[in-house]
C-alpha positions as CSV (number, residue, x, y, z in Angstrom):
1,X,94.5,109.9,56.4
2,X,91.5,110.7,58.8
3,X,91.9,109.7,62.5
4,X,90.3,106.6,63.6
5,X,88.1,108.3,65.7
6,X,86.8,110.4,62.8
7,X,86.0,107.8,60.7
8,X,84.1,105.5,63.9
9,X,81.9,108.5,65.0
10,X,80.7,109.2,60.8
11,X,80.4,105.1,61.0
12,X,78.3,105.4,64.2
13,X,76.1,108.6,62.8
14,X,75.1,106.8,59.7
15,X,73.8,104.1,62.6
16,X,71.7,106.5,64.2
17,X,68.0,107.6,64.3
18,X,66.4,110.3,65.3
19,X,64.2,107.9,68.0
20,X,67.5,107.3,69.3
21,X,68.7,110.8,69.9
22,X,65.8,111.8,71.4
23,X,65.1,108.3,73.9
24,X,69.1,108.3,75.2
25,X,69.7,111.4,76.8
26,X,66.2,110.8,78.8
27,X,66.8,107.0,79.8
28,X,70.8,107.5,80.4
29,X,69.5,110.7,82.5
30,X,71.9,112.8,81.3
31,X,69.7,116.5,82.3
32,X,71.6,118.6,85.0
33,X,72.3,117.2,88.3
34,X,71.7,113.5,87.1
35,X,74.1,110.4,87.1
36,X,74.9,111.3,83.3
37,X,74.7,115.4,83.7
38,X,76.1,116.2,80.3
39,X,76.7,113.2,78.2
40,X,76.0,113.6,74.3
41,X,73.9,110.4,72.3
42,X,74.6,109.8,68.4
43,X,71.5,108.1,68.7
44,X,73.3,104.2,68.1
45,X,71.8,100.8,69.1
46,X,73.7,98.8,70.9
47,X,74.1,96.0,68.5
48,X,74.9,98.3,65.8
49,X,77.6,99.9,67.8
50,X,79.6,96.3,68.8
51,X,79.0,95.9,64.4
52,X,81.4,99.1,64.0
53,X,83.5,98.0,67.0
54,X,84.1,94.5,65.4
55,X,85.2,96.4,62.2
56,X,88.2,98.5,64.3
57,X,89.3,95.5,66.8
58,X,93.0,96.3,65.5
59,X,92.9,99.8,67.0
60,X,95.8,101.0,68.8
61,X,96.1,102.4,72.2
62,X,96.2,105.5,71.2
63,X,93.1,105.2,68.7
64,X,91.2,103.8,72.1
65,X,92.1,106.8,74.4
66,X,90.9,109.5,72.3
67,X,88.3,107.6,71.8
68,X,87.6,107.6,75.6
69,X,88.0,111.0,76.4
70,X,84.8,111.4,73.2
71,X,82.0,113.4,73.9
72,X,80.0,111.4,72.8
73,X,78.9,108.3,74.3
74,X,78.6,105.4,71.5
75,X,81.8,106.6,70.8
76,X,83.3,105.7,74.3
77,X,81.3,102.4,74.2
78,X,82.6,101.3,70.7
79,X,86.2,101.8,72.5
80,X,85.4,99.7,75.6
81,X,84.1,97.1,73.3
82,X,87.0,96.9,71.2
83,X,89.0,96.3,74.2
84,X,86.6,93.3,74.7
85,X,87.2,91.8,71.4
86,X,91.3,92.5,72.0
87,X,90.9,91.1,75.2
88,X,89.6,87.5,73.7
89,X,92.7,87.6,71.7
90,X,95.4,88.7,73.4
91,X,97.9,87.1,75.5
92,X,98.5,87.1,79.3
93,X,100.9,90.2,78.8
94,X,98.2,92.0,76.7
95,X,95.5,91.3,78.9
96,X,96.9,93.2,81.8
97,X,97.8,95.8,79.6
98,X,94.0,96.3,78.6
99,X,93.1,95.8,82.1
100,X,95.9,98.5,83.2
101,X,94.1,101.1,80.5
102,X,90.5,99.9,81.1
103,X,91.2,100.7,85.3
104,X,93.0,104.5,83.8
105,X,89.9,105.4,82.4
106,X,87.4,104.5,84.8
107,X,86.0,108.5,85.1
108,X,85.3,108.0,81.2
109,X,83.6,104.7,81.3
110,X,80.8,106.9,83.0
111,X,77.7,105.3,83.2
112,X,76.3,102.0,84.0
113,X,75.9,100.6,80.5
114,X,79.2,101.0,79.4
115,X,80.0,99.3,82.9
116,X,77.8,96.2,82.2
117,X,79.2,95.9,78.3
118,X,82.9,95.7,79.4
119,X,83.5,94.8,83.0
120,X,82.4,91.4,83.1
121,X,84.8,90.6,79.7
122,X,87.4,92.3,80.9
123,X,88.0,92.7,85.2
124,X,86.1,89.7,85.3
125,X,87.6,87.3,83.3
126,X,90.9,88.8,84.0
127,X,90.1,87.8,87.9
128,X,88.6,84.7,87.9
129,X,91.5,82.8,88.6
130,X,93.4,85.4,90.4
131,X,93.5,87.1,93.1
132,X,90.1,89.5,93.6
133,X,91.4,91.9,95.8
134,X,90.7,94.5,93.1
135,X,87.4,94.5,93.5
136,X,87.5,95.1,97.5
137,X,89.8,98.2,96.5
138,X,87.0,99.4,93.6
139,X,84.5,99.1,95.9
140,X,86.3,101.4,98.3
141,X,86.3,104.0,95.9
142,X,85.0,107.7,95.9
143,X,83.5,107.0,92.1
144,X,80.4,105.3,91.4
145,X,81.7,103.8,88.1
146,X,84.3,102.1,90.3
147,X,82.1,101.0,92.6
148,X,79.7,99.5,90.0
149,X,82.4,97.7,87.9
150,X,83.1,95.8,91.8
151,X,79.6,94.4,91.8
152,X,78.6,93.3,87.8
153,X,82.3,92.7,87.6
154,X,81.6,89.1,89.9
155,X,78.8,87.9,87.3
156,X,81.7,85.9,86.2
157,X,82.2,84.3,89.1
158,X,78.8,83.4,89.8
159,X,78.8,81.8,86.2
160,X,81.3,79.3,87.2
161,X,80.2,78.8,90.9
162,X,82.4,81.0,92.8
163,X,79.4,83.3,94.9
164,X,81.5,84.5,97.9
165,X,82.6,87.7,96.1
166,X,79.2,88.6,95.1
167,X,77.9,88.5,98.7
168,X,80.8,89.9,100.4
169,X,80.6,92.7,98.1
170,X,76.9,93.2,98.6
171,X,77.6,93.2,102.3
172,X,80.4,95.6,101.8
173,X,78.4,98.0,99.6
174,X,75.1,97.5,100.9
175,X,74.4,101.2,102.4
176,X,75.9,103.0,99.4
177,X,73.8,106.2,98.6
178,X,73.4,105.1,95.0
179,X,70.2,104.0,93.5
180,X,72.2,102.5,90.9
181,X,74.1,100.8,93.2
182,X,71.0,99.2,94.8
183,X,69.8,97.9,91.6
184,X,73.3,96.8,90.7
185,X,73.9,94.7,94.0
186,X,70.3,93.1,94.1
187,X,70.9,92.5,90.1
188,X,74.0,90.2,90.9
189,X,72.3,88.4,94.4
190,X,69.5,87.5,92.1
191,X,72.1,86.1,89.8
192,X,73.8,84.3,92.8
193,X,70.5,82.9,93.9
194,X,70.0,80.9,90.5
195,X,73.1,79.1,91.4
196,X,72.0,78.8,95.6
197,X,69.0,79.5,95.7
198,X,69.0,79.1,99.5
199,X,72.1,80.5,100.3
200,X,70.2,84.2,98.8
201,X,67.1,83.5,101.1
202,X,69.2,83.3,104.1
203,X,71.3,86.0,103.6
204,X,68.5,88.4,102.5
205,X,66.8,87.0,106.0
206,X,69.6,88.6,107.1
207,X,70.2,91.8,105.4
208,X,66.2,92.3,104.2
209,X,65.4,95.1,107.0
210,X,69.0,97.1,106.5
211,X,69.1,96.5,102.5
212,X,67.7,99.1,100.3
213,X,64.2,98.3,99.0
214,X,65.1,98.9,95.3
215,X,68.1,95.9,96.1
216,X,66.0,93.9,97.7
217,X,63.2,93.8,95.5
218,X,66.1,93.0,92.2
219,X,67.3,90.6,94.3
220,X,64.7,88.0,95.4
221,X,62.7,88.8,92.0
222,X,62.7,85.2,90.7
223,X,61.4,83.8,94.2
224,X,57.9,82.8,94.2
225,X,55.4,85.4,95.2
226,X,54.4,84.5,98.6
227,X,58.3,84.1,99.5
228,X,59.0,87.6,97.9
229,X,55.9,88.9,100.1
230,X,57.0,87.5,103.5
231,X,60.8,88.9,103.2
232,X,59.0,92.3,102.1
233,X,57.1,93.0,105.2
234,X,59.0,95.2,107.5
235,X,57.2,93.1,111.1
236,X,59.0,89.6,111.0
């Protein structure tokens, strides 16, 4: 009988297009000394990826750490969305468990779309009502993907109300060297300042001459334009 991963990556090439191969590589910028140096596309969509994910949601642990350690990219993000449709299903027990894998495998789950498709559903919701120490500890970390997962990870939060994380983590993380980072951080304060709106304009009158401009432009995005001008200027 073929391996599971076998028969998910012929799945996943029957998916793909040739506007695919070529876009990927550029947009996940995967040339030589880039975030993705090295990273091989299929050529999948999204959507059709989480299709052939839904069809292997009974895969085993095994199945989903060879699939991890792919080559090939749709490949690892067909594995971290299985462990996102397990997760919904599963038990307290089997919950950590994924969580336990998902945090083994951060160095696989190596750039920041497969972050954003399987953080919040999994660290998030695993957190919300526990303790979020976690995230303080991930954002301590040497590896970016660690660091990102702390950030987008607290969208979950915000959804139900619960903004402290998001801003102490943005405090935490604000001078990271990352442009990714930036966007990341100013991605979830924009999200925080739908649910306080004033509680973001006060803290980016705060932070708006130390943040990075890429965060701070994410971050007050949805302001009106004359507000968004005023807390650009670098004189007030």
């Amino acid at each position: 009988m073929d391996r599971l991963i076998n028969i998910i990556i012929d799945e996943l090439r029957l998916l793909s297009t040739d506007e695919k191969r070529n876009i990927l590589p550029r947009f996940f910028k995967t040339s030589k000394g880039e975030y993705g140096e090295g990273d091989k596309f299929l050529g999948v969509s999204v959507p059709d990826v989480r299709k052939v994910a839904k069809n292997h949601k009974n895969a085993t642990i095994n199945e989903l750490t060879e699939m991890m350690q792919s080559e090939w990219h749709e490949a690892r993000l067909c594995s971290l969305l299985i462990m996102v449709e397990q997760f919904k299903k599963t038990d307290d027990e089997g919950k950590k468990n994924i969580v336990d894998f998902y945090l083994s495998v951060t160095n696989r789950i190596n750039n920041w779309d497969l972050v954003d498709l399987s953080c919040p559903a999994i660290i998030g919701e695993y957190l919300l009502n526990r303790s979020h120490d976690l995230l303080y500890r991930l954002a301590e970390s040497s590896l970016l993907w660690e660091n990102r997962i702390a950030i987008v990870s607290t969208i979950i939060f915000i959804r139900q109300g619960q903004l402290d994380d998001t801003f102490n983590l943005s405090t935490k993380m604000m001078n990271h060297p990352h442009d990714l980072m930036h966007k990341a951080i100013g991605w979830m304060l924009r999200e925080a300042g739908k649910r306080d709106e004033s509680r973001l304009y006060n803290y980016v009158k705060t932070y708006r001459l130390e943040m990075p401009r890429t965060m701070l432009r994410y971050a007050i995005e949805k302001f009106d334009r004359n507000v968004r001008t005023e807390l650009m200027k670098r004189d007030i």
